[in-house]
N, CA, C and O atoms as CSV, one atom per row, in Angstrom:
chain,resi,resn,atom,element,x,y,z
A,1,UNK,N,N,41.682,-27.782,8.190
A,1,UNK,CA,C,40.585,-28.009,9.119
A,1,UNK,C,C,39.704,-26.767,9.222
A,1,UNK,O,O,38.483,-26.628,9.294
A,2,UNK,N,N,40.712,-25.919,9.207
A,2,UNK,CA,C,39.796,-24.115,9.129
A,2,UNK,C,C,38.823,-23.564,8.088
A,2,UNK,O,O,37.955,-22.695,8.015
A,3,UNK,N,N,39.354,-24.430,7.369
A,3,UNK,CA,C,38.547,-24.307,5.950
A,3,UNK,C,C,37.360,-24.910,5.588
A,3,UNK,O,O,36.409,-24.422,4.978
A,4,UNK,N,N,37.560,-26.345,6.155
A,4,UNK,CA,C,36.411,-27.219,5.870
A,4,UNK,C,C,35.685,-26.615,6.890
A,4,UNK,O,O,34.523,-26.704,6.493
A,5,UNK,N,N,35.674,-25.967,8.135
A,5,UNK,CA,C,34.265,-25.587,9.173
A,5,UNK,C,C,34.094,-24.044,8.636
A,5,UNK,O,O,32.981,-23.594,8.911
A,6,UNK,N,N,34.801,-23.296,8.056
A,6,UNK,CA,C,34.016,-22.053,7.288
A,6,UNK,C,C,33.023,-22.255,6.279
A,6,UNK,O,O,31.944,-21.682,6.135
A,7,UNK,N,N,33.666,-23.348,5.463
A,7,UNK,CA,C,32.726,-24.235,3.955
A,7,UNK,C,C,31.771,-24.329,5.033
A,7,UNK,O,O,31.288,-23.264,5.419
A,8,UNK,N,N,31.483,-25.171,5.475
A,8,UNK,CA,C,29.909,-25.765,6.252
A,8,UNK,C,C,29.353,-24.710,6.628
A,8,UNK,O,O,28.227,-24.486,6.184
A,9,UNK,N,N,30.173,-23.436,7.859
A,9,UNK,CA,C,29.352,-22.595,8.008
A,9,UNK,C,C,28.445,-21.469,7.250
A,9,UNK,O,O,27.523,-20.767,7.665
A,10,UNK,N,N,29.139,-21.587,5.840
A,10,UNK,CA,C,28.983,-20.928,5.176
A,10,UNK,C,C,28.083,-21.472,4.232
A,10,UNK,O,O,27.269,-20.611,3.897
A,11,UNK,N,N,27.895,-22.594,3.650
A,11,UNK,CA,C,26.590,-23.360,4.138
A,11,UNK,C,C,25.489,-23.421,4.753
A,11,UNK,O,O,24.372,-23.513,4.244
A,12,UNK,N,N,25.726,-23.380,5.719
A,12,UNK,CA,C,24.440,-23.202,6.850
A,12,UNK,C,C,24.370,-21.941,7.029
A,12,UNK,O,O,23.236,-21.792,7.482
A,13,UNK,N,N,25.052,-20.522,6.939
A,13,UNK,CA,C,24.115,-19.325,6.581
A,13,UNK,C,C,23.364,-18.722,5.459
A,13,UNK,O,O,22.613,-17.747,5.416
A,14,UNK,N,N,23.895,-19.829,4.276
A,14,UNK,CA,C,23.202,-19.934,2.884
A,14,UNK,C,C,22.161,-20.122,2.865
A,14,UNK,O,O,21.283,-19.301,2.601
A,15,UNK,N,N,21.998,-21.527,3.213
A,15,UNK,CA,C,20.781,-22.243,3.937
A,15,UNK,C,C,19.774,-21.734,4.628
A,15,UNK,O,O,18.682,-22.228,4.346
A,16,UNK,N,N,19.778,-20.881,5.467
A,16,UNK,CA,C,19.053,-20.189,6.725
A,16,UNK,C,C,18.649,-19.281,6.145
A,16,UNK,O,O,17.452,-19.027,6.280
A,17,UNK,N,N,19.615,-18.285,5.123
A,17,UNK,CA,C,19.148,-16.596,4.345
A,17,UNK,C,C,18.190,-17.240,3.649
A,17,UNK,O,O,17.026,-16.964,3.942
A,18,UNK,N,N,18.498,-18.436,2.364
A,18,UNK,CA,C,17.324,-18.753,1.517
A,18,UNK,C,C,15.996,-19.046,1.919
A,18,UNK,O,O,15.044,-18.677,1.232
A,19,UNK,N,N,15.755,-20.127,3.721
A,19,UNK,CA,C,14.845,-20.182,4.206
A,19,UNK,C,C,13.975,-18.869,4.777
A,19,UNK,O,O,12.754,-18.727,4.839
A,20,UNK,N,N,15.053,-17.962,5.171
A,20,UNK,CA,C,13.895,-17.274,5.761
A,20,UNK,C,C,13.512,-16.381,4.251
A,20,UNK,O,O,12.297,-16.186,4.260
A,21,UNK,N,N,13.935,-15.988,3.410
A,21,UNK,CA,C,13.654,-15.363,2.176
A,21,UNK,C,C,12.504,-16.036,1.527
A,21,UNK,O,O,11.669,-15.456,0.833
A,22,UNK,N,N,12.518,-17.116,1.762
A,22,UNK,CA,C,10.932,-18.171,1.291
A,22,UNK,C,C,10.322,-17.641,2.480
A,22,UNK,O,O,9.503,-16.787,2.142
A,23,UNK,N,N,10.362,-17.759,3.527
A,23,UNK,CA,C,9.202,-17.493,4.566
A,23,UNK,C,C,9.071,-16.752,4.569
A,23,UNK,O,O,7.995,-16.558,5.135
A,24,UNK,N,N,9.759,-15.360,4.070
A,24,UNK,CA,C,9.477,-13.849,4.360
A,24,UNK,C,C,8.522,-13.649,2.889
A,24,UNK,O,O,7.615,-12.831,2.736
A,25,UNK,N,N,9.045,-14.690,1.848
A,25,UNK,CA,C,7.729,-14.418,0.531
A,25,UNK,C,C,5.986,-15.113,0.638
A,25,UNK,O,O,4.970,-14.730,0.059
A,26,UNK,N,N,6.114,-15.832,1.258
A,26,UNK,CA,C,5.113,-16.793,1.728
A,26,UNK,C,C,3.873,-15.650,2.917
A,26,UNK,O,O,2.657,-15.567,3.093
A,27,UNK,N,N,4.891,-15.101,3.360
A,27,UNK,CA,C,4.082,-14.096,4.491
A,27,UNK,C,C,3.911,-12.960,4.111
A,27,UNK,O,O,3.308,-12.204,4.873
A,28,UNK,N,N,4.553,-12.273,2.330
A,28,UNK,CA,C,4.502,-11.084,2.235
A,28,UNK,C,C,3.014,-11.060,0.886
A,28,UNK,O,O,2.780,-10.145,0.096
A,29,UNK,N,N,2.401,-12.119,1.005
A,29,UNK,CA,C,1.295,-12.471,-0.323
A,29,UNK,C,C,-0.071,-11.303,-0.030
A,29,UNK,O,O,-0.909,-11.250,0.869
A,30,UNK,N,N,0.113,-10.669,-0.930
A,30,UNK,CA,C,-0.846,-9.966,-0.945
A,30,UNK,C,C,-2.405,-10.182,-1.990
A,30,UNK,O,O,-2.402,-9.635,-3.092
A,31,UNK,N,N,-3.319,-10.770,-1.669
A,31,UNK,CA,C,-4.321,-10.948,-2.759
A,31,UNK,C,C,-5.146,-10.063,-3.213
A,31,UNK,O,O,-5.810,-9.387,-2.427
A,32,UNK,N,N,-5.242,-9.920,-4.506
A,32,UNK,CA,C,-5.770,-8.631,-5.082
A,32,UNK,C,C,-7.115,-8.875,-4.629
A,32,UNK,O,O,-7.623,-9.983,-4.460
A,33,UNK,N,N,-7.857,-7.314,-4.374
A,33,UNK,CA,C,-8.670,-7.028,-4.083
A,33,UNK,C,C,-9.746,-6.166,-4.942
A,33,UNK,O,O,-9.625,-4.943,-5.018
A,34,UNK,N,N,-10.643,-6.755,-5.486
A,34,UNK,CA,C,-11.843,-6.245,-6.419
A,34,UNK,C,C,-11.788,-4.262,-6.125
A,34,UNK,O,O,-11.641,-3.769,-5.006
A,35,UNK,N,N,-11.936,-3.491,-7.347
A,35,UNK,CA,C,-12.203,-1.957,-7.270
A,35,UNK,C,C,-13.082,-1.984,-6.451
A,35,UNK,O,O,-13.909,-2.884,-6.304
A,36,UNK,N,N,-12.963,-0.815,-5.733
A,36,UNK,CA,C,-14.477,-0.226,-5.101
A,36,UNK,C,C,-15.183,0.572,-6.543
A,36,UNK,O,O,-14.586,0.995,-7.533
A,37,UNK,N,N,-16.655,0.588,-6.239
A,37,UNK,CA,C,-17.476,1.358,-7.453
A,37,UNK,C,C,-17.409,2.297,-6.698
A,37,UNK,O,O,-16.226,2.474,-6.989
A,38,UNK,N,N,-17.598,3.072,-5.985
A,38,UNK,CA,C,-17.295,4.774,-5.171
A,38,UNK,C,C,-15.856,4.731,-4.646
A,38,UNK,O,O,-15.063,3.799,-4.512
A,39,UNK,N,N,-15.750,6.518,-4.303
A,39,UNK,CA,C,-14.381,6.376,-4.354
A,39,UNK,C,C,-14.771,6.003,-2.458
A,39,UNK,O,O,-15.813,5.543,-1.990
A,40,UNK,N,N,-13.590,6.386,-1.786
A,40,UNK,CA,C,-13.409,6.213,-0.725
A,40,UNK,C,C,-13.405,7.251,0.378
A,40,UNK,O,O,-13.166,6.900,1.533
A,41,UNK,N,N,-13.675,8.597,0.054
A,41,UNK,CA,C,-13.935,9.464,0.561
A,41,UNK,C,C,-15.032,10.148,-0.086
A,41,UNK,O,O,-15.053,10.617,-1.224
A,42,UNK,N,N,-16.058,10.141,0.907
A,42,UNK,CA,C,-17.775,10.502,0.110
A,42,UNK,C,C,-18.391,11.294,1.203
A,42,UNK,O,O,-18.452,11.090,2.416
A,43,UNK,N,N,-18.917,12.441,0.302
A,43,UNK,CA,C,-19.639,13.380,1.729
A,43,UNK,C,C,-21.258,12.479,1.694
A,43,UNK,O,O,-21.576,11.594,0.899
A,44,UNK,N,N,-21.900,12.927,2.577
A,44,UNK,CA,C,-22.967,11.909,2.973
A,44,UNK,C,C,-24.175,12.870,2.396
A,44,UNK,O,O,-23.861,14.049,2.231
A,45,UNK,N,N,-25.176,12.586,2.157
A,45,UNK,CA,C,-26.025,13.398,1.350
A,45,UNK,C,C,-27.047,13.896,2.515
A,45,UNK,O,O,-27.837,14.839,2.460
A,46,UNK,N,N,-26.869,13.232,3.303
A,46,UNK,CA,C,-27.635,13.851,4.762
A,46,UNK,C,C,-27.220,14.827,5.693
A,46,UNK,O,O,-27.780,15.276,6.693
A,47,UNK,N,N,-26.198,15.052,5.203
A,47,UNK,CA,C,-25.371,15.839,6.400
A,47,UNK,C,C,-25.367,16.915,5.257
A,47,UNK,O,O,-25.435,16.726,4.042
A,48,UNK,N,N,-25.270,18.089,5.950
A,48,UNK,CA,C,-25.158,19.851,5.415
A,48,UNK,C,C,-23.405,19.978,5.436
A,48,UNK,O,O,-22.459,19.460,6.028
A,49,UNK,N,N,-23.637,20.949,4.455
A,49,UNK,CA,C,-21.905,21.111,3.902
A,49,UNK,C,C,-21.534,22.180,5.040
A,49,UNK,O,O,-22.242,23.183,5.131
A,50,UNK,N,N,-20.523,22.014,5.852
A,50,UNK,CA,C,-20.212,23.385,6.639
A,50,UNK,C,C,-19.692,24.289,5.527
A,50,UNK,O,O,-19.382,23.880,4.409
A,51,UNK,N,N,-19.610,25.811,6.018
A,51,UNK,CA,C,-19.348,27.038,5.512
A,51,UNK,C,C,-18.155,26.798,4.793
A,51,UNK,O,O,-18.201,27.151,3.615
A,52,UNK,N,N,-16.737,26.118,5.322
A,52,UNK,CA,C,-15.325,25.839,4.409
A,52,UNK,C,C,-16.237,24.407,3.502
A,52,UNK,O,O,-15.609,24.152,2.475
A,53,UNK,N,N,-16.888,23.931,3.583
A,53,UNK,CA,C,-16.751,23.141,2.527
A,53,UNK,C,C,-17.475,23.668,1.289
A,53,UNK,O,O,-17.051,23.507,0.145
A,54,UNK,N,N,-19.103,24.598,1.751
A,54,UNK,CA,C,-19.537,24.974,0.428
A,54,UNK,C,C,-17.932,25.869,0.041
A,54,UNK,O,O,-17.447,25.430,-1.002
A,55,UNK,N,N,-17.276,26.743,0.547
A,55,UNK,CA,C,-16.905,27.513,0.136
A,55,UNK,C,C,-15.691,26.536,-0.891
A,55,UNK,O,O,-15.272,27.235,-1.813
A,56,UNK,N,N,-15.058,25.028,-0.881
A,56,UNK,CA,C,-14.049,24.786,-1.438
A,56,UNK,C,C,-14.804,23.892,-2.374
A,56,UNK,O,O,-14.287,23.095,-3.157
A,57,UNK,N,N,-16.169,24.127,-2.198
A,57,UNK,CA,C,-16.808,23.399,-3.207
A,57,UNK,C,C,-16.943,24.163,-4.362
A,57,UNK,O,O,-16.740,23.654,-5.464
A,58,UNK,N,N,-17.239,25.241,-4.241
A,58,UNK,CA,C,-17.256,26.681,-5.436
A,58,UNK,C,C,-16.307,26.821,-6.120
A,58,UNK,O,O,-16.253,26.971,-7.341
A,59,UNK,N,N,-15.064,26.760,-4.956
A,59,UNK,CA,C,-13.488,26.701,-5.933
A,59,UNK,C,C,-13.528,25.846,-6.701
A,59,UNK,O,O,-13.073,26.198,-7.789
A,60,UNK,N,N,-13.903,24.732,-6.660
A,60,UNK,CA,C,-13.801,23.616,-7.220
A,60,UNK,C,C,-14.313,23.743,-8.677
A,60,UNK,O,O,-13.687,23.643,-9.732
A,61,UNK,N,N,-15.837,24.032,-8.404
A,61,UNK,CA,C,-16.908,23.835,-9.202
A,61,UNK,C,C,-16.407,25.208,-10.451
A,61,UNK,O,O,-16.667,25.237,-11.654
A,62,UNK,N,N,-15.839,25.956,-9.843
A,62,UNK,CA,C,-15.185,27.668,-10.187
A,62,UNK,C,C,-14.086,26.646,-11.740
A,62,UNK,O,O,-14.086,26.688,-12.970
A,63,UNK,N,N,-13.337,25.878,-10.679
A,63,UNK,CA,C,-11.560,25.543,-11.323
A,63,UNK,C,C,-12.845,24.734,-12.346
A,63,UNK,O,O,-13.436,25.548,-13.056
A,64,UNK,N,N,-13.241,23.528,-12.468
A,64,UNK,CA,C,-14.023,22.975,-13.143
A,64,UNK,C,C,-14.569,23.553,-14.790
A,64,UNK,O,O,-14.684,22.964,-15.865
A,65,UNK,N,N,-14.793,24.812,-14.414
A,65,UNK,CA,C,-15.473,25.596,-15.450
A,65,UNK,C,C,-14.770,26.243,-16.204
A,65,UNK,O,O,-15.021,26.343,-17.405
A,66,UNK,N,N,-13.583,26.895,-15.524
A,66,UNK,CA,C,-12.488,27.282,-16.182
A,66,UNK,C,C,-11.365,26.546,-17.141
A,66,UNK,O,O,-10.841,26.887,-18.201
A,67,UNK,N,N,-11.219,25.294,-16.234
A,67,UNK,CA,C,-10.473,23.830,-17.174
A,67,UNK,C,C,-11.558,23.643,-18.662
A,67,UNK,O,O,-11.235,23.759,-19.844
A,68,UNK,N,N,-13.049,23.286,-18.003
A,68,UNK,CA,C,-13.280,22.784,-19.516
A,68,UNK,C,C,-13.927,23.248,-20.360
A,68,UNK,O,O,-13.977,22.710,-21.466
């Protein structure tokens, strides 16, 4: 008798893991989303560079020249 209500229960937590494992894939859908053409961090061409930015802009422009 002990056996046959573990079988069933064991069953019905089979049952329940596989359901929510479909509902947890159903809710985890992610749809691809087209590239951006710019990146995502852009200084604005209206606004003035503060003093640390010309200055990490030079490094930059510095490392730039040296790489190629």
């Amino acid at each position: 008798m002990f056996s046959a209500v573990a079988r069933h229960a064991t069953r019905v937590v089979r049952e329940v893991y596989r359901s929510l494992v479909a509902y947890g894939q159903l809710w985890l859908y992610l749809p691809v989303e087209p590239a951006r053409p710019e990146p995502l961090e852009r200084v604005r061409p209206d606004v003035p560079l503060t003093p640390a930015e010309r200055a990490l802009e030079r490094q930059l422009l510095d490392l730039d020249r040296r790489l190629g």
